[in-house]
Jmol script that loads the backbone (N, CA, C; Angstrom):
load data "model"
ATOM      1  N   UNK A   1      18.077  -3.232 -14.625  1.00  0.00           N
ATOM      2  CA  UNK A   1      17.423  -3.647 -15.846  1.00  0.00           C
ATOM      3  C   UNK A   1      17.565  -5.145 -16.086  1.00  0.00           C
ATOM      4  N   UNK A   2      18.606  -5.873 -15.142  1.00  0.00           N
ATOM      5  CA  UNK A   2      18.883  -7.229 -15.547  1.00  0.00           C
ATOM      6  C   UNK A   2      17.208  -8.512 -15.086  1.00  0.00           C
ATOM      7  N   UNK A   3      16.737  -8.501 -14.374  1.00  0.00           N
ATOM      8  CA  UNK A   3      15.743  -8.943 -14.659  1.00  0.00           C
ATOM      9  C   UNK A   3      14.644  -8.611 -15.279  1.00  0.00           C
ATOM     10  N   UNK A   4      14.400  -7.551 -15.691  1.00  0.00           N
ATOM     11  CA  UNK A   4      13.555  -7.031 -17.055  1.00  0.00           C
ATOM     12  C   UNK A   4      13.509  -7.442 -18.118  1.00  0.00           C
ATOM     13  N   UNK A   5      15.071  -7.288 -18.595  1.00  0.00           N
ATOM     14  CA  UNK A   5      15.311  -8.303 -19.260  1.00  0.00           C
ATOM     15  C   UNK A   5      15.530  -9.575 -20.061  1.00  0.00           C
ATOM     16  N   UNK A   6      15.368 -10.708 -18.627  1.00  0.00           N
ATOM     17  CA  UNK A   6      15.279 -11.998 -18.336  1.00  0.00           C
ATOM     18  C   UNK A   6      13.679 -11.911 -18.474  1.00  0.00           C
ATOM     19  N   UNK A   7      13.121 -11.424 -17.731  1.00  0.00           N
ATOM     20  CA  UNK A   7      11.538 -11.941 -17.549  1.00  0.00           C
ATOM     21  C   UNK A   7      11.322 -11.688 -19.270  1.00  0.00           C
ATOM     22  N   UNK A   8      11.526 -10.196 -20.315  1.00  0.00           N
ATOM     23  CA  UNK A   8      10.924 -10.022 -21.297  1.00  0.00           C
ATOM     24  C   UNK A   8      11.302 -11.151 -22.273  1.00  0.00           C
ATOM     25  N   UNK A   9      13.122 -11.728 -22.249  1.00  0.00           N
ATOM     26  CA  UNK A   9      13.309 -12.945 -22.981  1.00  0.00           C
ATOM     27  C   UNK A   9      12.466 -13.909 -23.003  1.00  0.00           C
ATOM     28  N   UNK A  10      12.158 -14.390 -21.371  1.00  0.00           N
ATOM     29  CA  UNK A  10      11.519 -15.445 -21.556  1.00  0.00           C
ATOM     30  C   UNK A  10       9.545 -15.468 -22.000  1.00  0.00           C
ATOM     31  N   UNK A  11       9.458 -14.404 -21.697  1.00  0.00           N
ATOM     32  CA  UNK A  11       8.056 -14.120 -22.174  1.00  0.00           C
ATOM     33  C   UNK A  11       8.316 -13.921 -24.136  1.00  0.00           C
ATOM     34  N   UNK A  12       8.563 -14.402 -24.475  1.00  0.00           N
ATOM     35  CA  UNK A  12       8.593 -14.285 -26.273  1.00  0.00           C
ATOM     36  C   UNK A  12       8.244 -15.962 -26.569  1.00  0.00           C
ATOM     37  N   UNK A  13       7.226 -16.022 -26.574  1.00  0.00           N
ATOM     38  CA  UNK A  13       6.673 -17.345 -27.040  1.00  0.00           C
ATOM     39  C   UNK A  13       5.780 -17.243 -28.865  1.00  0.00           C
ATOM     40  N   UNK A  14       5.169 -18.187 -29.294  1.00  0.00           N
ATOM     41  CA  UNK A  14       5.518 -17.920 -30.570  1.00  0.00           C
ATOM     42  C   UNK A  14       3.768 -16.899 -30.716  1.00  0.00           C
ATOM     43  N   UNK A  15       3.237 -17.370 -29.593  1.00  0.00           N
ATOM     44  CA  UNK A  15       1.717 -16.379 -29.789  1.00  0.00           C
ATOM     45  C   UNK A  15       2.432 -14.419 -29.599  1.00  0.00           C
ATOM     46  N   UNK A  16       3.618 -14.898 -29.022  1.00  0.00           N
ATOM     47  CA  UNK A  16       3.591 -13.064 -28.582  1.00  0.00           C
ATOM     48  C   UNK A  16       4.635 -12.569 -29.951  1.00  0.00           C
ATOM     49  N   UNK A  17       5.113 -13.565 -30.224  1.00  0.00           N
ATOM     50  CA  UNK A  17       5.894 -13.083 -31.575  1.00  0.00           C
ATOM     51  C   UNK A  17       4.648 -12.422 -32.501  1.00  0.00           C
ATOM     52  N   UNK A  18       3.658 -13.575 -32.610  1.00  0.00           N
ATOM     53  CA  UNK A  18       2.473 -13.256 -33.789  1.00  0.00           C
ATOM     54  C   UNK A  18       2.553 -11.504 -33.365  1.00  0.00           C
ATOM     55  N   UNK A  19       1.887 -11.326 -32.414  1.00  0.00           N
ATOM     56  CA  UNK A  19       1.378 -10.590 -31.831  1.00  0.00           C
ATOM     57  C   UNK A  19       2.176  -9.064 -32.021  1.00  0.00           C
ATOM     58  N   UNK A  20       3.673  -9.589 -31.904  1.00  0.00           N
ATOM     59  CA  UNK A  20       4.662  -8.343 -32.110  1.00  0.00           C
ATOM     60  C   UNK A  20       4.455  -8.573 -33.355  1.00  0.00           C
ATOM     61  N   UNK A  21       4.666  -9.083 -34.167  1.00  0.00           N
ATOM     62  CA  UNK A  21       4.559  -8.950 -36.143  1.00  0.00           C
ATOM     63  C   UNK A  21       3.794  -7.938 -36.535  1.00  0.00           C
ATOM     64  N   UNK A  22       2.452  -8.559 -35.438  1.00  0.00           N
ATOM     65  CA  UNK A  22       1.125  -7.978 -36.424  1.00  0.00           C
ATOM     66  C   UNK A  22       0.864  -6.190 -35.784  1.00  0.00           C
ATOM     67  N   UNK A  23       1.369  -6.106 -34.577  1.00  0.00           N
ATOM     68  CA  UNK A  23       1.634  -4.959 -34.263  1.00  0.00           C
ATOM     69  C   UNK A  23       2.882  -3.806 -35.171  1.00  0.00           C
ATOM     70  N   UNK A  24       3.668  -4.582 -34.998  1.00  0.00           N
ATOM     71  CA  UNK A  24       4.561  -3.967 -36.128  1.00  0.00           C
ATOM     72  C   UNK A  24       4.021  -3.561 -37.285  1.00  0.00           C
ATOM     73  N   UNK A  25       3.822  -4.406 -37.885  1.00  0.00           N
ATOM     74  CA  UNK A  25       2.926  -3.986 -39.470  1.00  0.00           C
ATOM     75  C   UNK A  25       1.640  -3.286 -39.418  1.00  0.00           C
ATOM     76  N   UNK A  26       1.298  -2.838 -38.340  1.00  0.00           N
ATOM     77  CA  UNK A  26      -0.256  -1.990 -38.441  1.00  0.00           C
ATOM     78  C   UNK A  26       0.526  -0.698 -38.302  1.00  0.00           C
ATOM     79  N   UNK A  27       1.495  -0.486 -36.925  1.00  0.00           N
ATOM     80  CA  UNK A  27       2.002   0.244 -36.459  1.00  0.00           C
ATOM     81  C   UNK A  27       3.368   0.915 -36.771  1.00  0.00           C
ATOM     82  N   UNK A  28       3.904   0.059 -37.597  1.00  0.00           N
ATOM     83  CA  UNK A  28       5.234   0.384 -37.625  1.00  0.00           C
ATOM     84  C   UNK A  28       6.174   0.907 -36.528  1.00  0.00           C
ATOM     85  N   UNK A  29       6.889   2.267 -37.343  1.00  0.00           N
ATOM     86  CA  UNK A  29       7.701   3.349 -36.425  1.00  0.00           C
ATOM     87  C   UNK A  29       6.889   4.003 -35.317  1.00  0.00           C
ATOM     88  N   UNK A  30       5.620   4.290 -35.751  1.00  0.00           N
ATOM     89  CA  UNK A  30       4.501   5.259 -35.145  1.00  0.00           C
ATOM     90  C   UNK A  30       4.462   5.479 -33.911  1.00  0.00           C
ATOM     91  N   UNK A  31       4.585   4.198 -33.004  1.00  0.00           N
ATOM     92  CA  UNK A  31       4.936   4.360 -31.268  1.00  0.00           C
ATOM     93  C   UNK A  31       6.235   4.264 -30.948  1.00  0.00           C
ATOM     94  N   UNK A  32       7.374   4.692 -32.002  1.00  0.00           N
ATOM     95  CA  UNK A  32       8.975   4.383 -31.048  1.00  0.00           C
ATOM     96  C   UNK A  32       8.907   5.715 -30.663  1.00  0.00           C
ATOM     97  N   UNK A  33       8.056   6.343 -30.538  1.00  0.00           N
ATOM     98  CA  UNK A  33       8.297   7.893 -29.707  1.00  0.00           C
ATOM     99  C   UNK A  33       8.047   7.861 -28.073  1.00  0.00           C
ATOM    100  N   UNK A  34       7.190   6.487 -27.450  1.00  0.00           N
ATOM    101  CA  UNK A  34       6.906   6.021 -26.319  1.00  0.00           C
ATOM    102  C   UNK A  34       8.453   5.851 -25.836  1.00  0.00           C
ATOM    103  N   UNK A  35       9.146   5.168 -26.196  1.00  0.00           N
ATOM    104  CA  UNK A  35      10.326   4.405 -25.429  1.00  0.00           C
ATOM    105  C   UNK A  35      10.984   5.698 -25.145  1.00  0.00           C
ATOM    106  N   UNK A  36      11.433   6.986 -25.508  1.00  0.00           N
ATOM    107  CA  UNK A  36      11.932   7.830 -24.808  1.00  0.00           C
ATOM    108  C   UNK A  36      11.158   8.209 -23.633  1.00  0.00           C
ATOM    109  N   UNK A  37       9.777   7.874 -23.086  1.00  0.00           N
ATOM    110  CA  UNK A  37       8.944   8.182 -22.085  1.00  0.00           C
ATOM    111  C   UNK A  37       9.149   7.221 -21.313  1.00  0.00           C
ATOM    112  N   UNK A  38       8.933   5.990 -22.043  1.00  0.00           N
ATOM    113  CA  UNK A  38       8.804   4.404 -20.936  1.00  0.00           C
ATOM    114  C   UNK A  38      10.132   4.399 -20.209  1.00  0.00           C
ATOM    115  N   UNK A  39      11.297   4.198 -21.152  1.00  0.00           N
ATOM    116  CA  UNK A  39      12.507   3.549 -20.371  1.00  0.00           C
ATOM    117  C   UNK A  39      13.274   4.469 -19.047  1.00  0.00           C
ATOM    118  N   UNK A  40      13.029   5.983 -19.117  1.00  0.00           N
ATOM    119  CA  UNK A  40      13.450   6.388 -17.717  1.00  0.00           C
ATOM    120  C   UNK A  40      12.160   5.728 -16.531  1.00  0.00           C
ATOM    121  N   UNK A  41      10.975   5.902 -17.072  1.00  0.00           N
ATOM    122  CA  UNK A  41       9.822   4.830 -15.986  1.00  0.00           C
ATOM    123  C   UNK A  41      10.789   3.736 -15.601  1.00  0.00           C
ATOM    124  N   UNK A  42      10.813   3.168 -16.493  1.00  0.00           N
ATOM    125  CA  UNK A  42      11.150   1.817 -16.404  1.00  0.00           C
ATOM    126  C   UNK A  42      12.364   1.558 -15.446  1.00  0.00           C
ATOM    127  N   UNK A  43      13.534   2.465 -15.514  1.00  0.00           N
ATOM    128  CA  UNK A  43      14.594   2.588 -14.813  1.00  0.00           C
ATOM    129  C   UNK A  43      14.348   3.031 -13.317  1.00  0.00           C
ATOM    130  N   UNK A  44      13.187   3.775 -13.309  1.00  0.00           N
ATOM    131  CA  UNK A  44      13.179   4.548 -12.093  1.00  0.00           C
ATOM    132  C   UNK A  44      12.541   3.812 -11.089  1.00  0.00           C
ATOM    133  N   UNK A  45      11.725   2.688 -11.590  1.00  0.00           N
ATOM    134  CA  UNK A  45      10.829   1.518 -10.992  1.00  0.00           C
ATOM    135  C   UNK A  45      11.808   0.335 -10.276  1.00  0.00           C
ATOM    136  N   UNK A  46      12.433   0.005 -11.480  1.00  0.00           N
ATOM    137  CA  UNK A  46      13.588  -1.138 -11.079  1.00  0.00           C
ATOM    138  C   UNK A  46      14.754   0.041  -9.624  1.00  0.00           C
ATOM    139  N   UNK A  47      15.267   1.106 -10.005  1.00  0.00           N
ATOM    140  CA  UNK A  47      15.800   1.395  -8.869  1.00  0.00           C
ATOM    141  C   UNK A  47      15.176   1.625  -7.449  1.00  0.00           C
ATOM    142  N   UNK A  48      13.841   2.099  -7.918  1.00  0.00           N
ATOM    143  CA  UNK A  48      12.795   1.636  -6.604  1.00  0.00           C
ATOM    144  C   UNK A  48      12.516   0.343  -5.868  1.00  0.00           C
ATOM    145  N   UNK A  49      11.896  -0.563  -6.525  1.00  0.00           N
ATOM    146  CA  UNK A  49      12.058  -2.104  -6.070  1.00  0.00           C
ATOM    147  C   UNK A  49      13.753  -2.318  -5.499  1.00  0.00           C
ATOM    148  N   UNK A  50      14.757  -2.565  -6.441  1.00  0.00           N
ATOM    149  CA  UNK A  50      16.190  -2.714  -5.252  1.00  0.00           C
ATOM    150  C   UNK A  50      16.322  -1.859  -3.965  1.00  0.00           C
ATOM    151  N   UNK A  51      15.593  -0.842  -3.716  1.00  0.00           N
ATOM    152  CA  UNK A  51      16.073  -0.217  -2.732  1.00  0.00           C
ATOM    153  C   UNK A  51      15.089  -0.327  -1.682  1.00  0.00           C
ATOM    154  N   UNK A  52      13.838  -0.689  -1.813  1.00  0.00           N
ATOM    155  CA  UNK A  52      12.721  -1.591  -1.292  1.00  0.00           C
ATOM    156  C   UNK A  52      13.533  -2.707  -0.942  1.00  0.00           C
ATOM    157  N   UNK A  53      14.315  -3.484  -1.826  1.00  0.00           N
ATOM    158  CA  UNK A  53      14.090  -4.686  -1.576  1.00  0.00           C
ATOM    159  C   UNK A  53      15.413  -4.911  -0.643  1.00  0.00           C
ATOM    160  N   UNK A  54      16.552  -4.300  -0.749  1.00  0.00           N
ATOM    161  CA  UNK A  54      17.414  -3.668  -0.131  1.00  0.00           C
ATOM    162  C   UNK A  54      17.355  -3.327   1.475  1.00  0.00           C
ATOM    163  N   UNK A  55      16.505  -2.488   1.746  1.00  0.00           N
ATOM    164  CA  UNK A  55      15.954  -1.692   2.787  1.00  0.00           C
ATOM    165  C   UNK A  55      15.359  -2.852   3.930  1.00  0.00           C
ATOM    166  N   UNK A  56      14.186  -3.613   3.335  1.00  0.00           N
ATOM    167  CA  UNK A  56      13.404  -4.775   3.687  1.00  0.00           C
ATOM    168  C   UNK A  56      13.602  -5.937   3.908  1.00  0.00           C
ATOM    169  N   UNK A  57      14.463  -6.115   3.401  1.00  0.00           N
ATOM    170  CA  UNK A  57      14.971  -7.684   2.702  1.00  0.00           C
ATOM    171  C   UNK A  57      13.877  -8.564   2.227  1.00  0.00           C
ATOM    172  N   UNK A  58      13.166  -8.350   1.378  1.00  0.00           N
ATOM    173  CA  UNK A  58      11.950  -8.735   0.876  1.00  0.00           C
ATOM    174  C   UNK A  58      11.851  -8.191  -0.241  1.00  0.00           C
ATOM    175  N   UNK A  59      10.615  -8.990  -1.173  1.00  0.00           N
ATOM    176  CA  UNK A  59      10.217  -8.232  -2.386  1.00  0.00           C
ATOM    177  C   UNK A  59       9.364  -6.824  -2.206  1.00  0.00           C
ATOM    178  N   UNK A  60       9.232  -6.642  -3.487  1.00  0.00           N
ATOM    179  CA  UNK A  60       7.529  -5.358  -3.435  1.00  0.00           C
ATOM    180  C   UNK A  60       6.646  -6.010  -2.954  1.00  0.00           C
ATOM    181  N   UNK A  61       5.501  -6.949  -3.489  1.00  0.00           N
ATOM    182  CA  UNK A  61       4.894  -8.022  -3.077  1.00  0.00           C
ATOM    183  C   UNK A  61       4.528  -7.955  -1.704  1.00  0.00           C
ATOM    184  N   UNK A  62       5.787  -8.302  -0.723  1.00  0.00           N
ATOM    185  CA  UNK A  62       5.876  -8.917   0.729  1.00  0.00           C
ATOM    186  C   UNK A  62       5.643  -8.118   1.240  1.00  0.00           C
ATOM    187  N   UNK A  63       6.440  -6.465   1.010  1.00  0.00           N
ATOM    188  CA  UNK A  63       6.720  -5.292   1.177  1.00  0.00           C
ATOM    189  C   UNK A  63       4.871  -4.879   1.475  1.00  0.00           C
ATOM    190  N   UNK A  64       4.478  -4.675   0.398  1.00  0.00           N
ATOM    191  CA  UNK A  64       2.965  -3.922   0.078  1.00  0.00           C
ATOM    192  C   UNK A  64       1.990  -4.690   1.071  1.00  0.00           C
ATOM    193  N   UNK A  65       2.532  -6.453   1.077  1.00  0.00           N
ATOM    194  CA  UNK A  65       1.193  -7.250   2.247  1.00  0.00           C
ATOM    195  C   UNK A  65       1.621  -6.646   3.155  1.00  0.00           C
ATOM    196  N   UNK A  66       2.654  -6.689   3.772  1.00  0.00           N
ATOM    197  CA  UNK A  66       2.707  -6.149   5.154  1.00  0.00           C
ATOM    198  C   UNK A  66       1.992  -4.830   5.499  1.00  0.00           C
ATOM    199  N   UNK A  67       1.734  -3.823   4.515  1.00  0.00           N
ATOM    200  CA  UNK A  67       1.761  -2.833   4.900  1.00  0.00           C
ATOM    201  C   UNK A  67      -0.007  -2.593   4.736  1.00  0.00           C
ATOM    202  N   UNK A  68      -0.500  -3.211   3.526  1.00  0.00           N
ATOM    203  CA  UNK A  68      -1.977  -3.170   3.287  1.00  0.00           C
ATOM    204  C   UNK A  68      -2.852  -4.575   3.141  1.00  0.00           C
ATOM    205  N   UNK A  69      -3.936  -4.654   3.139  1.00  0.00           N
ATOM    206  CA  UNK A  69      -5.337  -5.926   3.364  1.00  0.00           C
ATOM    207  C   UNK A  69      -4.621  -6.794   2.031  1.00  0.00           C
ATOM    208  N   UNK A  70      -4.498  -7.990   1.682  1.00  0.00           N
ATOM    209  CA  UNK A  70      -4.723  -8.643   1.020  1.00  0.00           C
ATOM    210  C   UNK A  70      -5.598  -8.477  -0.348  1.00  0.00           C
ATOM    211  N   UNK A  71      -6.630  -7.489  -0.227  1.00  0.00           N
ATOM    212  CA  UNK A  71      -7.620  -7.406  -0.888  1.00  0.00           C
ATOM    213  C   UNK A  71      -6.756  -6.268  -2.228  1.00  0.00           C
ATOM    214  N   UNK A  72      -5.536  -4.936  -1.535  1.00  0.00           N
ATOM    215  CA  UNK A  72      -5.111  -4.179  -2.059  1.00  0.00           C
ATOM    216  C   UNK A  72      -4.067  -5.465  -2.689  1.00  0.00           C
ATOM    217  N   UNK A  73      -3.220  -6.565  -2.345  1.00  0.00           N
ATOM    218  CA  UNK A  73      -2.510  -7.017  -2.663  1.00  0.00           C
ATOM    219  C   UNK A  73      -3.283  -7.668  -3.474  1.00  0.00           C
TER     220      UNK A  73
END
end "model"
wireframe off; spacefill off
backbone 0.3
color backbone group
């Protein structure tokens, strides 16, 4: 989860703040029923990529060109 993390910190600029506000206030509570769905995704992705990346010594990315056309990448 540690670069998930990092990437979501640094993605909070002041347009995506707006953006979370105004989502919040339309939406409120209404979608925190997603995050019990998303975050095992989310976990199960990141342990996929390390073990890709692990396995390969490469990213997903490098991983996927090698294997398919540019066009899929």
């Amino acid at each position: 989860m540690g670069p998930g993390i990092i990437t979501g910190s640094s993605d909070d600029d002041p347009s995506a703040i707006t953006t979370y506000s105004q989502a919040g206030a339309q939406f409120g509570f209404g979608l925190l029923w997603l995050v019990i769905i998303l975050c095992p995704l989310i976990i199960a992705i990141q342990k996929m990529r390390a073990r890709i990346g692990i396995a390969t010594g490469g990213g997903l990315a490098s991983t996927i060109k090698k294997k398919y056309s540019n066009k899929v990448v």
